[in-house]
N, C-alpha and C positions, 0 to 999 in steps of 0.2 A: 367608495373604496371596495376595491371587489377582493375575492378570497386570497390572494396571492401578496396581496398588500398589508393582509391582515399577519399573513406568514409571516409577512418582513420586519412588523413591528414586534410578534411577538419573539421572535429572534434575536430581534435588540433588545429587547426587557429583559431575556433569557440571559443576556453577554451583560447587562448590569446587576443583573440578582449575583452573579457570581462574587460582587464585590469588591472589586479588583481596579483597582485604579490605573492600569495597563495591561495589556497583553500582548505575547510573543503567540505569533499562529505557526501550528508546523504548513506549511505549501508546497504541496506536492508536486503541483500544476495543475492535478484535474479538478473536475468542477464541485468537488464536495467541501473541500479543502479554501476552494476559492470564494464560496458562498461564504464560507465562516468568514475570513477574512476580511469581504469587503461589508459583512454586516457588523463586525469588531469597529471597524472604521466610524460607522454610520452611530453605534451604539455609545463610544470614547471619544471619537475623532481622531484625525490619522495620527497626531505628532504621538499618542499614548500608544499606537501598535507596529510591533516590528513583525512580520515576516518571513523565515526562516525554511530553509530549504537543504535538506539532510542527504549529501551526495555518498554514493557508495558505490558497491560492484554489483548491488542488487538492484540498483537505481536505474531502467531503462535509457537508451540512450535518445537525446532531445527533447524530455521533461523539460527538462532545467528552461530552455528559450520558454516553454510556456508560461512555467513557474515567473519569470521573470521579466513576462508581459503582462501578465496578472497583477504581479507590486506593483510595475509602472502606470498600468493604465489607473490602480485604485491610489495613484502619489504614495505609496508606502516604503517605508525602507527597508528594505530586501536584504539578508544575509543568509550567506552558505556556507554551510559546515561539515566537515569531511566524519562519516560515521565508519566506525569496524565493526562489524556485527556480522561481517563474514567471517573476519580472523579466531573469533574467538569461538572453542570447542563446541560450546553448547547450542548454539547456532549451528557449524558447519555440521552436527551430524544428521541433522534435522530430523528430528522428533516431532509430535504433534504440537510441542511447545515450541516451534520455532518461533512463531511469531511474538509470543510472550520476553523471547531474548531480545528479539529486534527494537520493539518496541521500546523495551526497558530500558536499550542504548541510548534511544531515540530522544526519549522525555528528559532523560538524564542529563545527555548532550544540553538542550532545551532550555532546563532550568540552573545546570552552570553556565550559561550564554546571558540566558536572561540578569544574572549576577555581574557579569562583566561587563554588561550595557548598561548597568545600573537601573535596572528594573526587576530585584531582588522581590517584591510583591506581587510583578505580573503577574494575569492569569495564561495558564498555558493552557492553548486551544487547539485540538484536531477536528478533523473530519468525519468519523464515525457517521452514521445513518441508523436509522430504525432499521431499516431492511438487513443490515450485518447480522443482527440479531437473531435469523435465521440459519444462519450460519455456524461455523464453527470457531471462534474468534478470540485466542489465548489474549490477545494484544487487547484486550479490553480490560482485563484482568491487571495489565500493566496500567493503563491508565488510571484503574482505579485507587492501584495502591499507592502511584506517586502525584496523586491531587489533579490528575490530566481531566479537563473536561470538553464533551464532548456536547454543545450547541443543539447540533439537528438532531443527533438522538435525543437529547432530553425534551427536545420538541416534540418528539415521535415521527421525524421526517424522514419518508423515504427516497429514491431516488427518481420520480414522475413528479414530488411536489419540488423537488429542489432543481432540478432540471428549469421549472416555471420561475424560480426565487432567481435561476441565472440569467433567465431569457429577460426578465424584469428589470432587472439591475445592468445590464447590458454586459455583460461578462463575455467574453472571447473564448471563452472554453465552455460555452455552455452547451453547444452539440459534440462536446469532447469523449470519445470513446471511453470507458472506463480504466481507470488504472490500476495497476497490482505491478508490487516486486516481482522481478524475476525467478526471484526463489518459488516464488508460486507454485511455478512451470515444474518444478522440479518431483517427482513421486518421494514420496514420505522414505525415510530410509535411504535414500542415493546421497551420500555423501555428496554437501557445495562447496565448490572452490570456484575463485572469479575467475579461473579458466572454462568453468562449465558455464558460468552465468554470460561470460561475454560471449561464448559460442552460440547461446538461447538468442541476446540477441540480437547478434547478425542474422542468423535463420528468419527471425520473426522480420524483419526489417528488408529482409531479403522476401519473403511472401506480401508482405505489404508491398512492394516494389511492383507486386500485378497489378494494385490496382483496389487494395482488401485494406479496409481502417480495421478490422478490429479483429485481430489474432492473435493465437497462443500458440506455440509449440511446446507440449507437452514432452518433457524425459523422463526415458523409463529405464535407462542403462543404455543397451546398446540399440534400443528402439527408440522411436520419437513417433508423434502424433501430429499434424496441424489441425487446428483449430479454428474456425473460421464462423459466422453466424450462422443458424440452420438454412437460412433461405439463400446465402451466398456458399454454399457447397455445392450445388451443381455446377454455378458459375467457375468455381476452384476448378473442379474435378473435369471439367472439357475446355479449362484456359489452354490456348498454344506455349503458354511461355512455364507452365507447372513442371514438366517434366525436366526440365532444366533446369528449373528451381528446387525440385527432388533432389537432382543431382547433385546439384553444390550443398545442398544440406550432409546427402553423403559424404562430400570431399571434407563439410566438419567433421565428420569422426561417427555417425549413427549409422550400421549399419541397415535396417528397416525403417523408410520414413514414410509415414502414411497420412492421404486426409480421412480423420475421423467423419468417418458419416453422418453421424449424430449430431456433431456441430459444436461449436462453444458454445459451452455451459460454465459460469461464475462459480468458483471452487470445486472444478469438479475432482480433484485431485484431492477433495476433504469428502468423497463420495465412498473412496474406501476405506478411512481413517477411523480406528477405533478409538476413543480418546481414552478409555480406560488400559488400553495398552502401554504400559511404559515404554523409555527407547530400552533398542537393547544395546546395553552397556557394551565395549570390546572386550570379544572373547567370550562374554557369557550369556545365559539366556533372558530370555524377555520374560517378565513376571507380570502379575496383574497388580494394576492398584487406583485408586481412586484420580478421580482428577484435582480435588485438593491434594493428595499425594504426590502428585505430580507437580504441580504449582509449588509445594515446599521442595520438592528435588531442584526445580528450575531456579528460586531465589538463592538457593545452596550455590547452586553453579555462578549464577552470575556474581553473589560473593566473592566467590576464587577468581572468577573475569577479571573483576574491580582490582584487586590486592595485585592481581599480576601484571595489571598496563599502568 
């Protein structure tokens, strides 16, 4: 049994310690998401795990065929659920607690689902990683206050061992680019509306059309950035078909569209985020306060969410 098998058992000891005599997994479609799920399976057996896939205006478009080649190859029963976590204020003004609101929808959505399937005990499983960790990651915070557990992280699995857990398991999305919401894209402070998020993207989708798996277009208001890996930016930057691609980016709405030189980088839009900055509220100024300060303003808010949908 070499190292990667030892991964896989202790991943399934992981998904039984939790207790839980079923599990709902959230499925994104990439491969962090898909790991959990097909080691749920391995860990309960398939008829105790449902599968679950959270559609929205943040949600990329053609996830979902992934998401829902992943249930089928692993025989699992697959359901999709329509999220708001655009509509609602605290989200769309985006704060550095955006993902905090997202999320909060997300698990929420989750465990009234799990109720209606009658699997009121599941455990509800995401995909988190060790390496988030490093990051800036409100949405953890979410998971923790509403019971959401997270597998590879409490493994301490990063994104090189679980890569090996996919190629193992024969997973389809185990050479699968990395995924993030669209909201990502978006700089801290730029009001989201799903008119901004489906403009992102067609753009991206429109740069992927050269020829490029794995990119960002970054908004900054009336500027945008593309984002491409460090070593495929030359290849960007003297493609024949870029500058046309420019240009229909222009024809969406950004007047400066440039390829970042620097290259994608995984959150680099949390590279200028202070987290001790609150949002600034409309109309008034921005104050300092703690990031537990912040975390009780976000649960206030989603309060008000709740009462009013």
């Amino acid at each position: 049994m070499d190292d990667t098998d030892v991964v896989i058992e202790r991943l399934e000891r992981r998904v039984r310690l939790y207790g839980a005599s079923g599990a709902v997994v959230a499925l994104s479609g990439g491969v962090d998401s898909a790991v959990v799920a097909a080691t749920a399976a391995r860990a309960l057996g398939r008829d105790l795990v449902t599968t679950v896939t959270a559609v929205s205006f943040s949600y990329p478009a053609g996830e979902l065929e992934a998401a829902q080649e992943v249930a089928t190859s692993l025989g699992l029963r697959h359901l999709i659920v329509q999220t708001g976590e655009v509509e609602r204020e605290a989200y769309a003004r985006n704060d550095a607690l955006r993902c905090f609101h997202c999320k909060t929808e997300l698990y929420t959505t989750l465990a009234r689902l799990a109720r209606l399937i009658g699997q009121p005990g599941a455990a509800t499983l995401a995909g988190a990683n060790a390496d988030d960790l490093a990051d800036f990651r409100p949405g953890l915070r979410a998971a923790s206050q509403l019971g959401v557990t997270n597998p590879l992280l409490d493994e301490g699995l990063g994104k090189v061992a679980i890569r090996r857990v996919a190629r193992r398991l024969g997973l389809s999305v185990s050479e699968k680019p990395a995924l993030a919401c669209l909201s990502s894209r978006v700089a801290f402070g730029v009001r989201i509306t799903p008119e901004l998020l489906a403009r992102i993207d067609r753009a991206e989708r429109a740069v992927r059309g050269l020829g490029f798996d794995v990119v960002r277009v970054r908004h900054f208001g009336e500027a945008a950035t593309v984002e491409v890996p460090t070593r495929d930016v030359g290849r960007l930057a003297g493609h024949p078909g870029l500058p046309g691609v420019l240009h229909e980016l222009k024809q969406l709405g950004w007047t400066d569209v440039s390829v970042d030189p620097a290259g994608y980088r995984s959150g680099s839009m949390n590279a200028t985020l202070v987290a001790e900055e609150a949002p600034r509220r409309a109309g008034g100024p921005s104050t300092r306060r703690s990031l537990a300060g912040l975390l009780l303003m976000a649960q206030q808010d989603q309060r008000v969410g709740d009462q009013s949908h």
